[in-house]
N, CA and C atoms as a LAMMPS dump frame, in Angstrom:
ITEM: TIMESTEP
0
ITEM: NUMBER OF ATOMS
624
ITEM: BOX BOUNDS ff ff ff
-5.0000000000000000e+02 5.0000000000000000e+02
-5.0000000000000000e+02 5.0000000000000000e+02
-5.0000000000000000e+02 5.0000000000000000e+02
ITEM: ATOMS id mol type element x y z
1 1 1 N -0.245 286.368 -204.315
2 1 2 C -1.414 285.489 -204.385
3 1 3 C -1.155 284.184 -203.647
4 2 1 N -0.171 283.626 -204.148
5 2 2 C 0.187 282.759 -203.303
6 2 3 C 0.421 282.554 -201.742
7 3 1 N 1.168 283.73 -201.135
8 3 2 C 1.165 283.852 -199.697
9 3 3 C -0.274 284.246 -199.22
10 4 1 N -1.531 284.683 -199.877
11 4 2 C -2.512 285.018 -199.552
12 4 3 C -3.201 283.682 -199.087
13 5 1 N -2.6 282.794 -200.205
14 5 2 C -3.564 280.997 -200.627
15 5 3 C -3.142 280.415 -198.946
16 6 1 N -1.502 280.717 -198.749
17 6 2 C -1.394 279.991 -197.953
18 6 3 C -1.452 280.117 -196.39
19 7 1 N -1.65 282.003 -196.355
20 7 2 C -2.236 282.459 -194.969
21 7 3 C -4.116 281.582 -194.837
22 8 1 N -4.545 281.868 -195.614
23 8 2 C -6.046 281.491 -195.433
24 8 3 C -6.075 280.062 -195.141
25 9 1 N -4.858 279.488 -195.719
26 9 2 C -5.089 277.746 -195.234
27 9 3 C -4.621 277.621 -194.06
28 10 1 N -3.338 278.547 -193.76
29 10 2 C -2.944 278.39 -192.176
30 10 3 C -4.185 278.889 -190.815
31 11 1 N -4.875 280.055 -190.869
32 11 2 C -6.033 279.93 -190.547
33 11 3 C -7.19 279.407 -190.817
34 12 1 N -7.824 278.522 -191.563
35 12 2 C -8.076 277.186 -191.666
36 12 3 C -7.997 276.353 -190.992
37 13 1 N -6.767 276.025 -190.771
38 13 2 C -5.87 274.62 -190.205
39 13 3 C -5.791 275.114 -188.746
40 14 1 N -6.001 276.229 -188.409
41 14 2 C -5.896 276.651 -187.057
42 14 3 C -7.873 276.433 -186.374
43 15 1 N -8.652 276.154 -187.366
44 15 2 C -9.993 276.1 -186.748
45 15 3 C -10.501 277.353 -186.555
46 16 1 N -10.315 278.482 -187.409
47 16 2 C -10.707 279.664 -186.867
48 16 3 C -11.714 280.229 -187.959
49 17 1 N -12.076 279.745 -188.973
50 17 2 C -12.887 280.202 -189.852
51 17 3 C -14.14 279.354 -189.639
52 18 1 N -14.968 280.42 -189.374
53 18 2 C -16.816 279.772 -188.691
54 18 3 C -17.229 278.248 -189.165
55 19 1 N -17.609 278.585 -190.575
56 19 2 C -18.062 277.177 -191.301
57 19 3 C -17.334 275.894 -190.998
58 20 1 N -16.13 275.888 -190.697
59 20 2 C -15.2 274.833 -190.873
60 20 3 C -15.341 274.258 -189.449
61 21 1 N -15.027 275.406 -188.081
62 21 2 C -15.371 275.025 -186.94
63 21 3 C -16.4 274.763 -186.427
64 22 1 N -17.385 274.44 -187.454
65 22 2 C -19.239 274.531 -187.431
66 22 3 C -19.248 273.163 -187.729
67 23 1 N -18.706 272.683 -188.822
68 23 2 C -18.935 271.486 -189.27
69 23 3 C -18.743 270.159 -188.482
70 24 1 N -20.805 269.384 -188.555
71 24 2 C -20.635 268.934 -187.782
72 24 3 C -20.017 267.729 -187.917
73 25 1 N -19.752 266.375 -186.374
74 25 2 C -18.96 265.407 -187.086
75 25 3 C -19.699 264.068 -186.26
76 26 1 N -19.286 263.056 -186.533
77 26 2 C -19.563 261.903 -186.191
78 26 3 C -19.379 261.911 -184.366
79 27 1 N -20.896 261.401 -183.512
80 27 2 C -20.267 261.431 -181.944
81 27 3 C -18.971 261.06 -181.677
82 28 1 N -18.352 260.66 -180.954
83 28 2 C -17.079 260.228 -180.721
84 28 3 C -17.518 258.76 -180.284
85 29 1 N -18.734 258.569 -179.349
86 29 2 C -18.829 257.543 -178.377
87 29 3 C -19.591 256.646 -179.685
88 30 1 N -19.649 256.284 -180.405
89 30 2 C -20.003 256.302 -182.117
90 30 3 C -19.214 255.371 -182.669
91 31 1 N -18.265 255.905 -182.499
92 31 2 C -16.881 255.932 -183.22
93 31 3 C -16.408 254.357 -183.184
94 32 1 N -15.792 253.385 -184.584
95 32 2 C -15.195 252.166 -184.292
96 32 3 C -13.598 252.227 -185.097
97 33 1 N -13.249 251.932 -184.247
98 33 2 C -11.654 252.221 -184.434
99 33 3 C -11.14 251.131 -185.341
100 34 1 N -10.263 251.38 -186.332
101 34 2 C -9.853 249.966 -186.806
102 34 3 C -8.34 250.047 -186.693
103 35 1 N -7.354 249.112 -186.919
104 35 2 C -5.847 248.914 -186.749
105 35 3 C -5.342 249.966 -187.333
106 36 1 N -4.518 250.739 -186.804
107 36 2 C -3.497 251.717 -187.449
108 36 3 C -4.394 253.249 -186.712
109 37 1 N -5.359 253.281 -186.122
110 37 2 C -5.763 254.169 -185.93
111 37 3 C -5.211 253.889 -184.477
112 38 1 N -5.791 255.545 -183.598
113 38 2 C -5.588 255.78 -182.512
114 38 3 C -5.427 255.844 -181.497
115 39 1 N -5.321 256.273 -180.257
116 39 2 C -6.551 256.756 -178.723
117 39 3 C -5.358 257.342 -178.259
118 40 1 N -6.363 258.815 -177.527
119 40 2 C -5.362 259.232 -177.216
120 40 3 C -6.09 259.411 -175.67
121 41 1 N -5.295 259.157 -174.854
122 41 2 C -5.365 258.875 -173.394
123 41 3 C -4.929 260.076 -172.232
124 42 1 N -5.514 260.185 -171.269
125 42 2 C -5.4 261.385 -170.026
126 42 3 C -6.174 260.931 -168.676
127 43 1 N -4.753 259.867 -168.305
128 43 2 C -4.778 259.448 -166.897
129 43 3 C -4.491 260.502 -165.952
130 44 1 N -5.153 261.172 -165.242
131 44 2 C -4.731 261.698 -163.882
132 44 3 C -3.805 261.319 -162.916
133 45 1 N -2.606 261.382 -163.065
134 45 2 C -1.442 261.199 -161.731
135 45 3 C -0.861 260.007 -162.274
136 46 1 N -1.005 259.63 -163.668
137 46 2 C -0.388 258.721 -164.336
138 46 3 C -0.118 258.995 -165.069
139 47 1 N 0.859 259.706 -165.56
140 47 2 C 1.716 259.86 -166.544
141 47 3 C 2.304 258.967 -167.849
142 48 1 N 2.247 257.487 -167.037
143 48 2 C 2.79 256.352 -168.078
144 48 3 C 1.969 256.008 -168.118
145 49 1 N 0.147 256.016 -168.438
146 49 2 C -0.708 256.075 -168.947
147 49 3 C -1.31 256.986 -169.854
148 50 1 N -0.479 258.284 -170.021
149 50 2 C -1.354 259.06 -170.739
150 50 3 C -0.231 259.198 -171.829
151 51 1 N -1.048 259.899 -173.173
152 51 2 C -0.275 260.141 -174.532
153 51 3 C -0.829 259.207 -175.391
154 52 1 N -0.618 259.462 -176.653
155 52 2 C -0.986 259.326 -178.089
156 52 3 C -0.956 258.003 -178.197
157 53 1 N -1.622 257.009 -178.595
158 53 2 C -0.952 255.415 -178.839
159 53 3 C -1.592 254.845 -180.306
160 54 1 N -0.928 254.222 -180.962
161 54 2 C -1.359 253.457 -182.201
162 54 3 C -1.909 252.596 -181.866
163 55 1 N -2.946 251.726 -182.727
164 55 2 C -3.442 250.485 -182.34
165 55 3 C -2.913 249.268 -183.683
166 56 1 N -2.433 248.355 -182.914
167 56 2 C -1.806 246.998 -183.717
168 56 3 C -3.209 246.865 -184.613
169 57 1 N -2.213 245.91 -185.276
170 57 2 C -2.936 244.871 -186.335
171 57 3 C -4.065 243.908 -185.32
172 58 1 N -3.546 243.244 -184.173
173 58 2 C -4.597 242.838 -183.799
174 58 3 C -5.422 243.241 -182.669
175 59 1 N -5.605 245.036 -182.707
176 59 2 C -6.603 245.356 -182.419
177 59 3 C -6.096 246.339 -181.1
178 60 1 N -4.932 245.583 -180.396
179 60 2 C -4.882 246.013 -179.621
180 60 3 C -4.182 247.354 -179.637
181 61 1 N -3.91 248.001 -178.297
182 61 2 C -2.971 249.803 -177.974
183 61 3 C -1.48 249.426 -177.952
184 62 1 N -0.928 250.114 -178.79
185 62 2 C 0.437 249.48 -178.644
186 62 3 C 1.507 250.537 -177.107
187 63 1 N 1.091 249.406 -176.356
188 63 2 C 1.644 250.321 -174.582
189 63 3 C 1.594 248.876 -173.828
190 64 1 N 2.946 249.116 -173.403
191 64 2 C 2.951 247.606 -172.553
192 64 3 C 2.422 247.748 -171.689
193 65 1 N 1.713 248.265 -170.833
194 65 2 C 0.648 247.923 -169.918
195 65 3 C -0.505 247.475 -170.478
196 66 1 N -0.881 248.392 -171.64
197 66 2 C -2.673 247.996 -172.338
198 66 3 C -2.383 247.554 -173.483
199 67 1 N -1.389 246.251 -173.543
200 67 2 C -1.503 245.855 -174.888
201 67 3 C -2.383 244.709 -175.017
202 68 1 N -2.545 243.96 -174.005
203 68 2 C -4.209 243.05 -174.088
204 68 3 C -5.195 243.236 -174.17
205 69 1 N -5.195 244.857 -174.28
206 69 2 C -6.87 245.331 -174.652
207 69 3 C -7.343 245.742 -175.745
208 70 1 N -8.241 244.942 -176.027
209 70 2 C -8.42 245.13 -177.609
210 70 3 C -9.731 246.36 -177.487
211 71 1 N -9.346 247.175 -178.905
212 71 2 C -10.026 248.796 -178.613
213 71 3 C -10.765 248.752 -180.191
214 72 1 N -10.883 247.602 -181.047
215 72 2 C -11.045 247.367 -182.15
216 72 3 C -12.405 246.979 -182.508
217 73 1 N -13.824 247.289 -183.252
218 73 2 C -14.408 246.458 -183.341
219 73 3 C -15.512 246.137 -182.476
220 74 1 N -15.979 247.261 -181.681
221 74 2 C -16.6 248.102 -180.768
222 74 3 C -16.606 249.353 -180.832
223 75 1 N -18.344 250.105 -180.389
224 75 2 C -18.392 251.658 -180.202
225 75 3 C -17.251 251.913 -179.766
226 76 1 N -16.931 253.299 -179.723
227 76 2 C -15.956 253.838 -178.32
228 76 3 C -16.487 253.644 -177.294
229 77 1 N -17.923 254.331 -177.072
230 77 2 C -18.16 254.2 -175.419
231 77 3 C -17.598 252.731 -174.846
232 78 1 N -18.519 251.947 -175.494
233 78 2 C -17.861 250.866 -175.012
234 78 3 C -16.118 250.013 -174.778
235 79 1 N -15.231 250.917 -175.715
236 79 2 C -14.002 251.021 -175.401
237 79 3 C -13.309 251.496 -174.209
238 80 1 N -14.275 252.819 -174.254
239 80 2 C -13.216 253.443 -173.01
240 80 3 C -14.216 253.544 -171.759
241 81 1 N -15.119 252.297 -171.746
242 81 2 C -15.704 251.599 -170.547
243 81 3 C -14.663 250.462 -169.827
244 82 1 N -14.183 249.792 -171.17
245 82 2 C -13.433 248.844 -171.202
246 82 3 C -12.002 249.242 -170.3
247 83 1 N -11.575 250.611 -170.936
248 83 2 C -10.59 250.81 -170.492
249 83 3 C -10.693 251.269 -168.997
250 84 1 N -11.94 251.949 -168.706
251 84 2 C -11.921 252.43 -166.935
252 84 3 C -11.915 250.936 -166.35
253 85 1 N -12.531 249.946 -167.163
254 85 2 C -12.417 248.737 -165.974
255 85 3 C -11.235 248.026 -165.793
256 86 1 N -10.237 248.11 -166.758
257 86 2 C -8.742 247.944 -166.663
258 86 3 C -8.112 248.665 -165.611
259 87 1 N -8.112 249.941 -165.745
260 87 2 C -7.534 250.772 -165.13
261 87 3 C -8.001 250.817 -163.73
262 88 1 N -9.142 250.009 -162.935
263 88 2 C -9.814 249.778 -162.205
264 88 3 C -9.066 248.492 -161.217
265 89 1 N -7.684 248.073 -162.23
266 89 2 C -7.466 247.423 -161.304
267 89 3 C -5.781 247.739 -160.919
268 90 1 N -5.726 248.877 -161.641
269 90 2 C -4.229 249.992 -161.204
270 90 3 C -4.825 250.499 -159.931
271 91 1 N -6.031 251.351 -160.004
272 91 2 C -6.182 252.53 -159.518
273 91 3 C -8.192 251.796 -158.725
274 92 1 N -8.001 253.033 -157.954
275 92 2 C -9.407 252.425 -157.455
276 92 3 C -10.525 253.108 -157.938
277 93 1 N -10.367 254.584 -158.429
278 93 2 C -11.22 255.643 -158.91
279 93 3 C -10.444 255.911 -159.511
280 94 1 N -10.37 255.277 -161.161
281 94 2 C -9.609 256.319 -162.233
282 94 3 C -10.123 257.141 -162.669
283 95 1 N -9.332 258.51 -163.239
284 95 2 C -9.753 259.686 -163.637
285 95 3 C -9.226 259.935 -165.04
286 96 1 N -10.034 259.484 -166.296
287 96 2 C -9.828 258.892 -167.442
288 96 3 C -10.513 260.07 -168.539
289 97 1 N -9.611 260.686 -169.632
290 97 2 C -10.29 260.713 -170.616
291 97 3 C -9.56 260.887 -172.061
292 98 1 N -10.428 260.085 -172.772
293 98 2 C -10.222 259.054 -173.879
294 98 3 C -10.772 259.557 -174.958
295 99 1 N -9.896 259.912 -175.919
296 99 2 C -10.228 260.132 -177.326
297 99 3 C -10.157 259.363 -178.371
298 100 1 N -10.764 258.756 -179.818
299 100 2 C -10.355 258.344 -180.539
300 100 3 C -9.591 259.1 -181.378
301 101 1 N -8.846 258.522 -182.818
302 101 2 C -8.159 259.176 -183.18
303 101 3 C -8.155 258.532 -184.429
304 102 1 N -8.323 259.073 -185.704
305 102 2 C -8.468 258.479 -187.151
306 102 3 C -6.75 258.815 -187.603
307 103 1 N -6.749 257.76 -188.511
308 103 2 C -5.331 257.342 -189.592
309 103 3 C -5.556 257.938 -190.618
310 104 1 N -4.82 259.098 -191.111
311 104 2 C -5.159 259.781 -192.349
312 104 3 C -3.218 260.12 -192.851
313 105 1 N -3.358 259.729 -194.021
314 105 2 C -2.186 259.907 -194.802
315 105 3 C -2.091 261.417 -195.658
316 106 1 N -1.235 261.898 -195.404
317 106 2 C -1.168 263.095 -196.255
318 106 3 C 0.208 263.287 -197.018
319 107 1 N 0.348 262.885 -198.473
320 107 2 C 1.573 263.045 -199.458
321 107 3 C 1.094 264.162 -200.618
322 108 1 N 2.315 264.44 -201.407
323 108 2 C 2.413 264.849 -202.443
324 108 3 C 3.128 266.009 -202.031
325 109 1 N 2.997 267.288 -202.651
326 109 2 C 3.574 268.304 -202.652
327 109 3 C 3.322 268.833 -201.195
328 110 1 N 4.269 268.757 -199.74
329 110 2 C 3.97 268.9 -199.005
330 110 3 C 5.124 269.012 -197.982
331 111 1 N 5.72 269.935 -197.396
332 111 2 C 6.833 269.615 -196.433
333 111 3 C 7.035 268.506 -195.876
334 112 1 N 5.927 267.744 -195.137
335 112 2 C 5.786 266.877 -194.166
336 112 3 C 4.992 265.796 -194.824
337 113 1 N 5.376 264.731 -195.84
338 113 2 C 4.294 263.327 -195.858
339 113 3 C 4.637 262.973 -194.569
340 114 1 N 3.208 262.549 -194.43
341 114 2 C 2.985 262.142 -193.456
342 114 3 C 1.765 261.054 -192.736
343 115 1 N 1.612 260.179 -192.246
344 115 2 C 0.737 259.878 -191.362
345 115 3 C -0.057 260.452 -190.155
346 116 1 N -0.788 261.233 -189.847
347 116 2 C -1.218 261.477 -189.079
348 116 3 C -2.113 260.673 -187.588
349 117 1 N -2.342 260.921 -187.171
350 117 2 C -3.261 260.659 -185.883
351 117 3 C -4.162 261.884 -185.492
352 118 1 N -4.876 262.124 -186.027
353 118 2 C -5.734 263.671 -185.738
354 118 3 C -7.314 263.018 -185.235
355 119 1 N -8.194 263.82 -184.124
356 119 2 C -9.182 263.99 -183.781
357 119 3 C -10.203 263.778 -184.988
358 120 1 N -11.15 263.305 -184.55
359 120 2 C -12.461 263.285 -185.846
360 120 3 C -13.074 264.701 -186.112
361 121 1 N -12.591 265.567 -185.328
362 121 2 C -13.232 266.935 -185.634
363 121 3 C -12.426 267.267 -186.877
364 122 1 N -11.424 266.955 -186.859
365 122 2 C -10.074 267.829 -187.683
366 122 3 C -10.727 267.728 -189.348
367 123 1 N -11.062 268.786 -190.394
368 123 2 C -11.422 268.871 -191.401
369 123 3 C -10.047 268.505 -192.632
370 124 1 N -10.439 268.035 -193.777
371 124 2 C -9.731 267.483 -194.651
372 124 3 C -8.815 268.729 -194.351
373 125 1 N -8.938 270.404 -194.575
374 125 2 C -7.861 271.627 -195.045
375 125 3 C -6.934 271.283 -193.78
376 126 1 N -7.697 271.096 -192.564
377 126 2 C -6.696 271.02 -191.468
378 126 3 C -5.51 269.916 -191.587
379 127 1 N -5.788 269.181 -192.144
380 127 2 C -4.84 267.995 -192.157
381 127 3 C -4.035 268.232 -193.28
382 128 1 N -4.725 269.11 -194.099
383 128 2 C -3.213 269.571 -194.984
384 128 3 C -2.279 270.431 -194.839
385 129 1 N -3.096 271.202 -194.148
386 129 2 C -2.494 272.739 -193.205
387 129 3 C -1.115 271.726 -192.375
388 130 1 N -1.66 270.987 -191.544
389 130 2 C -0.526 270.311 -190.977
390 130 3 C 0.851 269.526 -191.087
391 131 1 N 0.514 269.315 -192.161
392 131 2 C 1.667 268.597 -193.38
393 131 3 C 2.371 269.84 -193.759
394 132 1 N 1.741 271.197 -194.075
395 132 2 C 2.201 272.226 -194.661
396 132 3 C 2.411 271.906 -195.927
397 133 1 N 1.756 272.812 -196.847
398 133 2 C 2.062 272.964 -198.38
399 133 3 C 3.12 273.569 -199.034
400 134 1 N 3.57 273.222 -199.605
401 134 2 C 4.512 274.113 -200.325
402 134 3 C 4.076 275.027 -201.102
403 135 1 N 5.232 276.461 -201.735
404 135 2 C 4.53 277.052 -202.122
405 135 3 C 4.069 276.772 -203.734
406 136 1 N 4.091 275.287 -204.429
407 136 2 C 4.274 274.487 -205.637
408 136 3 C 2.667 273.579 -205.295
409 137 1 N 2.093 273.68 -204.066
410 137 2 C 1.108 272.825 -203.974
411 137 3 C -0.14 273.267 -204.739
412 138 1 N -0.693 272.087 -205.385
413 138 2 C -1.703 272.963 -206.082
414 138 3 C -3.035 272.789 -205.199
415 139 1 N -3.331 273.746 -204.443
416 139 2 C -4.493 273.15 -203.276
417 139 3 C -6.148 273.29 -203.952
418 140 1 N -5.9 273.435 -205.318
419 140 2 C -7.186 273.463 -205.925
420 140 3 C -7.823 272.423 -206.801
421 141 1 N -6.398 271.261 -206.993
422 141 2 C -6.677 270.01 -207.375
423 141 3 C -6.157 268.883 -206.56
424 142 1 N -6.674 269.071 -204.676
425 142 2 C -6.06 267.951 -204.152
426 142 3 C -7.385 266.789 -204.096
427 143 1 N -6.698 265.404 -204.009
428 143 2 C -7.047 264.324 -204.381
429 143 3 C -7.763 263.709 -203.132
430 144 1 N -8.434 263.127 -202.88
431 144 2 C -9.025 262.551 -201.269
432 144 3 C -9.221 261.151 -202.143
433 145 1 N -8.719 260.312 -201.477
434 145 2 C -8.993 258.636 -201.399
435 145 3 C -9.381 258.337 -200.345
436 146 1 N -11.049 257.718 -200.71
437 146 2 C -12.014 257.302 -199.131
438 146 3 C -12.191 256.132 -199.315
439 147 1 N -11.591 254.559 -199.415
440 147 2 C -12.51 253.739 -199.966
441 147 3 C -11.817 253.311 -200.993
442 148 1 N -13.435 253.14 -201.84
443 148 2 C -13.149 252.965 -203.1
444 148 3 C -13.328 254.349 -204.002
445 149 1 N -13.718 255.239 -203.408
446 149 2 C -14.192 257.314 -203.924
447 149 3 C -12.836 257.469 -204.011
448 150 1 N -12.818 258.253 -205.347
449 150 2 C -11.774 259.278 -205.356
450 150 3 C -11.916 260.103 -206.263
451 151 1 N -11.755 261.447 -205.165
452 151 2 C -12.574 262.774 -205.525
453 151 3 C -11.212 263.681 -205.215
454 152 1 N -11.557 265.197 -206.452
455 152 2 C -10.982 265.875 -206.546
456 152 3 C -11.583 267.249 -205.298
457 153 1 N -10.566 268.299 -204.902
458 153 2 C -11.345 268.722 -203.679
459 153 3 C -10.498 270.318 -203.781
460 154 1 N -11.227 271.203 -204.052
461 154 2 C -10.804 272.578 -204.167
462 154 3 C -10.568 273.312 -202.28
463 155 1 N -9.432 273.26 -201.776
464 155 2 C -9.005 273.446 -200.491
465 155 3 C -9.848 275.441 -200.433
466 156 1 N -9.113 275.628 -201.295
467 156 2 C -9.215 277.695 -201.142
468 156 3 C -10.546 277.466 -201.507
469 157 1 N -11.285 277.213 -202.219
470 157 2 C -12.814 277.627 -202.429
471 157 3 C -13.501 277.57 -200.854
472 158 1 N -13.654 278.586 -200.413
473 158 2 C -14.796 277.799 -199.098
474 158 3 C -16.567 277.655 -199.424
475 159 1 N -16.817 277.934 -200.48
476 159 2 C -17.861 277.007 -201.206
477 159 3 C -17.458 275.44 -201.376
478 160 1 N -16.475 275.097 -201.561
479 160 2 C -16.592 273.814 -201.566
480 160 3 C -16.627 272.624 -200.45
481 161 1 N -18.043 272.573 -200.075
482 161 2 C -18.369 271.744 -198.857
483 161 3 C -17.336 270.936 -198.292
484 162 1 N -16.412 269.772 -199.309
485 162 2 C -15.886 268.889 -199.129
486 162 3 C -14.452 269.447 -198.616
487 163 1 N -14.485 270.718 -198.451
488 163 2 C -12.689 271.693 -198.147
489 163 3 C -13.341 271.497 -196.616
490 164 1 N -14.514 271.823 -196.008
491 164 2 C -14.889 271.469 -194.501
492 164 3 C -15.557 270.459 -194.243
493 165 1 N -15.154 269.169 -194.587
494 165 2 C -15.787 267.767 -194.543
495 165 3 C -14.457 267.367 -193.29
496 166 1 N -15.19 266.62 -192.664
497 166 2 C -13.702 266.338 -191.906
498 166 3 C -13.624 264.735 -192.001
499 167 1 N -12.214 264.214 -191.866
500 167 2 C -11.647 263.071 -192.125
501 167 3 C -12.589 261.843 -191.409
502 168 1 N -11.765 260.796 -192.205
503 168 2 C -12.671 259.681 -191.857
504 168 3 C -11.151 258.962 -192.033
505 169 1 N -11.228 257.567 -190.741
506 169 2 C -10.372 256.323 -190.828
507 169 3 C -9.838 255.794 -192.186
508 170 1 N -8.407 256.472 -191.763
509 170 2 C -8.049 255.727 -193.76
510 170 3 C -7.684 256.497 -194.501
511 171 1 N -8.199 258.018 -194.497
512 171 2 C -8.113 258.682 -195.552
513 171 3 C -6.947 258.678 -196.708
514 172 1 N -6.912 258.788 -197.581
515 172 2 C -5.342 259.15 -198.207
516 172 3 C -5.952 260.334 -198.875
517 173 1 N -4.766 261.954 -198.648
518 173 2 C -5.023 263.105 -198.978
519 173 3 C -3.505 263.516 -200.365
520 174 1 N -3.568 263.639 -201.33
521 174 2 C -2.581 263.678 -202.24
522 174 3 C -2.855 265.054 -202.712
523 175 1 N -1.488 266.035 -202.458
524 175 2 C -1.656 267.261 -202.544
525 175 3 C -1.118 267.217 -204.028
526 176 1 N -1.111 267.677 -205.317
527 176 2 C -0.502 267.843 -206.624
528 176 3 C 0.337 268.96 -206.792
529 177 1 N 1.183 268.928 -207.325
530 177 2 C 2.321 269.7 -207.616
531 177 3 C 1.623 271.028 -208.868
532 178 1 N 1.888 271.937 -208.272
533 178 2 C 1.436 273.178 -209.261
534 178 3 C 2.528 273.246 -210.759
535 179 1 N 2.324 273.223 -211.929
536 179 2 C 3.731 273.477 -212.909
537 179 3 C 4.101 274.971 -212.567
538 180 1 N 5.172 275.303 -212.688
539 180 2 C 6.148 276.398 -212.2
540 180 3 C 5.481 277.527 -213.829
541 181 1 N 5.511 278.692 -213.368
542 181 2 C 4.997 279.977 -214.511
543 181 3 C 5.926 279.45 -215.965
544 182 1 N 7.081 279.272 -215.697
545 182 2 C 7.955 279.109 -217.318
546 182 3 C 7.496 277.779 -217.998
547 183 1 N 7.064 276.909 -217.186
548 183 2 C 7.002 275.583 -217.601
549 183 3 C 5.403 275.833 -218.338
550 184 1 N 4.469 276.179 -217.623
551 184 2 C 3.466 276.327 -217.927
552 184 3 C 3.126 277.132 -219.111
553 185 1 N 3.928 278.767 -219.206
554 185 2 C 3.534 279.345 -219.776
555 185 3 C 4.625 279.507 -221.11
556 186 1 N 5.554 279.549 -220.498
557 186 2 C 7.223 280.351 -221.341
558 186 3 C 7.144 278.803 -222.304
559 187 1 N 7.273 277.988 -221.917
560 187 2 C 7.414 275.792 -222.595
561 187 3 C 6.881 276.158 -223.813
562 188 1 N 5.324 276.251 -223.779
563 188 2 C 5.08 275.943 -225.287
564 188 3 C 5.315 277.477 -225.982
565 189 1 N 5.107 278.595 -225.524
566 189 2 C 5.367 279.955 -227.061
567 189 3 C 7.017 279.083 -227.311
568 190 1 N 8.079 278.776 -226.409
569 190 2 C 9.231 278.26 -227.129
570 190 3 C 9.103 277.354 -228.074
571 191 1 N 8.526 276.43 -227.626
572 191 2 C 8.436 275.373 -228.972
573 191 3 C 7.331 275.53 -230.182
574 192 1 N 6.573 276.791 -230.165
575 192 2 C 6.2 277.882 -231.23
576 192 3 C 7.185 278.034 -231.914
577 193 1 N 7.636 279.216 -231.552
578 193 2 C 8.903 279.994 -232.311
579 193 3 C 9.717 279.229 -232.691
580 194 1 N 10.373 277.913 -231.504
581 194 2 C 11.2 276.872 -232.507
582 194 3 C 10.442 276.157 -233.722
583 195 1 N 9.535 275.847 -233.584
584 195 2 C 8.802 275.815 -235.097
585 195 3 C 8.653 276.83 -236.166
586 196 1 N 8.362 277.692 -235.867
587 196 2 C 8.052 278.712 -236.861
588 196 3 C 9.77 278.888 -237.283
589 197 1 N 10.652 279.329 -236.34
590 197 2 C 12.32 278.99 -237.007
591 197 3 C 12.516 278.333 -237.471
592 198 1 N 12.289 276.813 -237.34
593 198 2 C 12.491 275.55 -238.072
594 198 3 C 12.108 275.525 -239.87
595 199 1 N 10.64 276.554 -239.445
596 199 2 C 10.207 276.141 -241.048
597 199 3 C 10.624 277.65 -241.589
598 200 1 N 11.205 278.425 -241.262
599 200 2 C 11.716 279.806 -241.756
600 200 3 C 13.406 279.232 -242.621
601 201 1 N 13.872 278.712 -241.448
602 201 2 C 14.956 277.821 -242.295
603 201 3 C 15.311 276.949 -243.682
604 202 1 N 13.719 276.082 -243.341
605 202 2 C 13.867 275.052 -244.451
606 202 3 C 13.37 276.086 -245.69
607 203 1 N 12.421 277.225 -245.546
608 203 2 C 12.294 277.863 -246.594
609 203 3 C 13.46 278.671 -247.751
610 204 1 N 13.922 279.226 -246.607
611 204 2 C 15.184 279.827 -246.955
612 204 3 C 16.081 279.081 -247.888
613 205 1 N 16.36 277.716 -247.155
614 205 2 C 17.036 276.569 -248.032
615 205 3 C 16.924 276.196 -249.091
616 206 1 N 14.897 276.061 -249.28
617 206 2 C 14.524 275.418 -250.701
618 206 3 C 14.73 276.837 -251.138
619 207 1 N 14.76 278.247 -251.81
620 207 2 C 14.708 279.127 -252.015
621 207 3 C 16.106 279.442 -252.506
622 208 1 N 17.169 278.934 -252.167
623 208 2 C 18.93 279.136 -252.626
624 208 3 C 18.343 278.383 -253.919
């Protein structure tokens, strides 16, 4: 059952189940980036322009060439307008394309805590898929912190809308630890029977 839970999340996390790759999301050119989030960059014939970059506290891409450009606090379009006119004075016709990229935290029962940098398409399962679950994760009581919301979120149900909701700037995703079969089940009949022994004893006793 378990390797079943966790094939269906790995295809999931791969984008291959209809609904999930259906779900629609916020434009990109939309999109306002805040500190700790993204962009991920694809200069043509520039190499030390392209790749993944964080954005500082104050706003700006942390890349010593584009660290005076603030990407914060504005649409995207208007970001990565910003950025062709930078790059406008490397190059004469840059060949630019620019993604944002949301800050989503993923802990708890999970190979990989982690911070992410993932696409706005990427759905809450995908971002757990990516962390990888253990096989102790309980993916039917994971936690989503949006804000000030915090909601419980059944991953395996694919009735549950919010398993193909996809991330938003910020997220914190807290996977919960499943209790192990003995703990859960074997724990309390023991401390049964140690009761029922306990008072089999004292009977016995008053009874001499």
């Amino acid at each position: 059952m378990r390797a079943t839970t966790l094939l269906w999340l790995w295809v999931v996390g791969l984008g291959t189940v209809g609904p999930v790759a259906a779900q629609p999301v916020t434009r990109p050119d939309t999109i306002v980036l805040q500190p700790g989030d993204g962009i991920r960059l694809s200069v043509w014939r520039r190499p030390e322009l392209s790749g993944d970059f964080s954005i500082a506290g104050d706003g700006t891409i942390r890349h010593p060439l584009l660290r005076n450009l603030v990407v914060t606090g504005a649409p995207f379009a208007t970001v990565e307008q910003r950025l062709r006119d930078f790059l406008r004075q490397l190059d004469v016709d840059p060949q630019l394309v620019a993604e944002p990229l949301f800050r989503v935290a993923v802990s708890g029962e999970v190979r990989q805590p982690t911070l992410l940098l993932v696409p706005p398409e990427v759905t809450l399962t995908q971002a757990v898929a990516q962390a990888g679950p253990t096989e102790l994760a309980r993916l039917d009581r994971v936690v989503l912190i949006r804000g000030d919301e915090r909601r419980v979120i059944n991953l395996i149900n694919p009735d549950d809308r919010w398993a193909r909701a996809t991330v938003r700037s910020g997220d914190q995703v807290i996977v919960p630890r499943r209790r192990p079969f003995a703990e859960t089940y074997l724990g309390p009949v023991a401390g049964v029977l140690s009761a029922v022994f306990n008072l089999v004893t004292l009977i016995v006793t008053v009874s001499r």
